[in-house]
C-alpha positions as a Markdown table, in Angstrom:
| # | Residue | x | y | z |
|---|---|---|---|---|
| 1 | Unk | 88.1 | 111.7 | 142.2 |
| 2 | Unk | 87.7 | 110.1 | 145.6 |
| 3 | Unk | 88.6 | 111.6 | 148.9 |
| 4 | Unk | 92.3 | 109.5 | 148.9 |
| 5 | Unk | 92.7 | 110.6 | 145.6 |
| 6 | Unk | 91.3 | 107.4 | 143.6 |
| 7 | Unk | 90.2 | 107.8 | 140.3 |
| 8 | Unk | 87.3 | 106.3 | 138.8 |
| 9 | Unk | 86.9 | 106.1 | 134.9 |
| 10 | Unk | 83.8 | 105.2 | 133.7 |
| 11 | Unk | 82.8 | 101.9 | 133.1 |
| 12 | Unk | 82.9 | 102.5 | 128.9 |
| 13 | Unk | 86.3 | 103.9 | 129.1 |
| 14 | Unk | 87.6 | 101.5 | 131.1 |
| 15 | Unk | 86.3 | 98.3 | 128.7 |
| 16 | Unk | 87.5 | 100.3 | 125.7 |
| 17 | Unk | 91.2 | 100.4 | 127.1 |
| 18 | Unk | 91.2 | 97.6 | 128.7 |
| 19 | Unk | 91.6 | 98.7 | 132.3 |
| 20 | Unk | 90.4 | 95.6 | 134.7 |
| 21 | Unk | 91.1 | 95.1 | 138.1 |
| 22 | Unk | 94.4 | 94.5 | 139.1 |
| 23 | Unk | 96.1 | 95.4 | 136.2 |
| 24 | Unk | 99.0 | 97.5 | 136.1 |
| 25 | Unk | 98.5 | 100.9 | 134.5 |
| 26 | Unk | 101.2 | 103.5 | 133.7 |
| 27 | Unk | 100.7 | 107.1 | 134.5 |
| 28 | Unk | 102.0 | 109.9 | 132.7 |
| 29 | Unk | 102.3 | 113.4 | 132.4 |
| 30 | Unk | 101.7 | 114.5 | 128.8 |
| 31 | Unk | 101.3 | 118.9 | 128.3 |
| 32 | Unk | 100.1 | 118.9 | 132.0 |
| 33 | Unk | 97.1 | 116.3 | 131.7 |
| 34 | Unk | 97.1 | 112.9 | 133.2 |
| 35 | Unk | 97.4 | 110.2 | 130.9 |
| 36 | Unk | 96.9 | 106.4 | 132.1 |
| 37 | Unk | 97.5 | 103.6 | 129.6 |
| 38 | Unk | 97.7 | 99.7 | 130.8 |
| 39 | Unk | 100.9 | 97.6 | 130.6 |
| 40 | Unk | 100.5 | 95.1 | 127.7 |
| 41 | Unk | 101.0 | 91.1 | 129.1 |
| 42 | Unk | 104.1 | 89.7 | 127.6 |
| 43 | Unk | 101.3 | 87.8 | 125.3 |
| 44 | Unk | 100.3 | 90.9 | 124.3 |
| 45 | Unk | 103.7 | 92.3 | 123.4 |
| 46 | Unk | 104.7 | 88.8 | 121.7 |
| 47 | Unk | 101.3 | 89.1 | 119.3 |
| 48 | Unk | 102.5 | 92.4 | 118.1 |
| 49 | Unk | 104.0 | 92.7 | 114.9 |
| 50 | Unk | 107.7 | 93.3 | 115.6 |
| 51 | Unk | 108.6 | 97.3 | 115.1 |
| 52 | Unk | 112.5 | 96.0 | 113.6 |
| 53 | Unk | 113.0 | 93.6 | 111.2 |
| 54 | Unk | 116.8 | 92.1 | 110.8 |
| 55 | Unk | 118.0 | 89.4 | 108.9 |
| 56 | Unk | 119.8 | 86.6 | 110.0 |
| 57 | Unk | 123.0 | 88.1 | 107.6 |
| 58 | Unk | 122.5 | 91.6 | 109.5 |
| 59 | Unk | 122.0 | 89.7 | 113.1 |
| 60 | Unk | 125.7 | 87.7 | 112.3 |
| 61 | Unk | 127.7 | 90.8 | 111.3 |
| 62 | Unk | 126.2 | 92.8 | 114.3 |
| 63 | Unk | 127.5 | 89.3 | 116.6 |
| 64 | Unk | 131.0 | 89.8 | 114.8 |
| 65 | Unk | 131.1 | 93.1 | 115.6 |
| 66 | Unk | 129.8 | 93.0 | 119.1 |
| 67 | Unk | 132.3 | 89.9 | 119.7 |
| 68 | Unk | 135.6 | 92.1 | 118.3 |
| 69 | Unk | 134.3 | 94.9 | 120.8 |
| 70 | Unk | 134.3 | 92.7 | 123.9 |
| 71 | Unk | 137.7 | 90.6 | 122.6 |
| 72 | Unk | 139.2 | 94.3 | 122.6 |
């Protein structure tokens, strides 16, 4: 750790996790240890295979319902 408080991973680390220069980083607390994962781009996140799958049937009936709620 630096004198400001910096933090300096090593160079392996930081290739393996994808930490390059000015990109944004999130920094938890996990059991009292630092942990430090990047953001993921939008292209990123859009390249992921989706964690919820509805159908168009299931994505109409939750629009019906939704609509009756705010019609209320």
């Amino acid at each position: 750790m630096g004198s400001k408080g910096e933090l300096f991973p090593p160079k392996e680390l930081r290739e393996r996790l994808g930490l390059r220069p000015n990109r944004r980083v999130l920094y938890r607390e996990v059991d009292g240890a630092l942990v430090v994962e990047p953001v993921p781009s939008v292209e990123e996140l859009l390249a992921r295979a989706p964690k919820v799958e509805v159908t168009v049937g299931e994505l109409r009936v939750l629009r019906r319902e939704l609509s009756g709620k705010a019609e209320a």
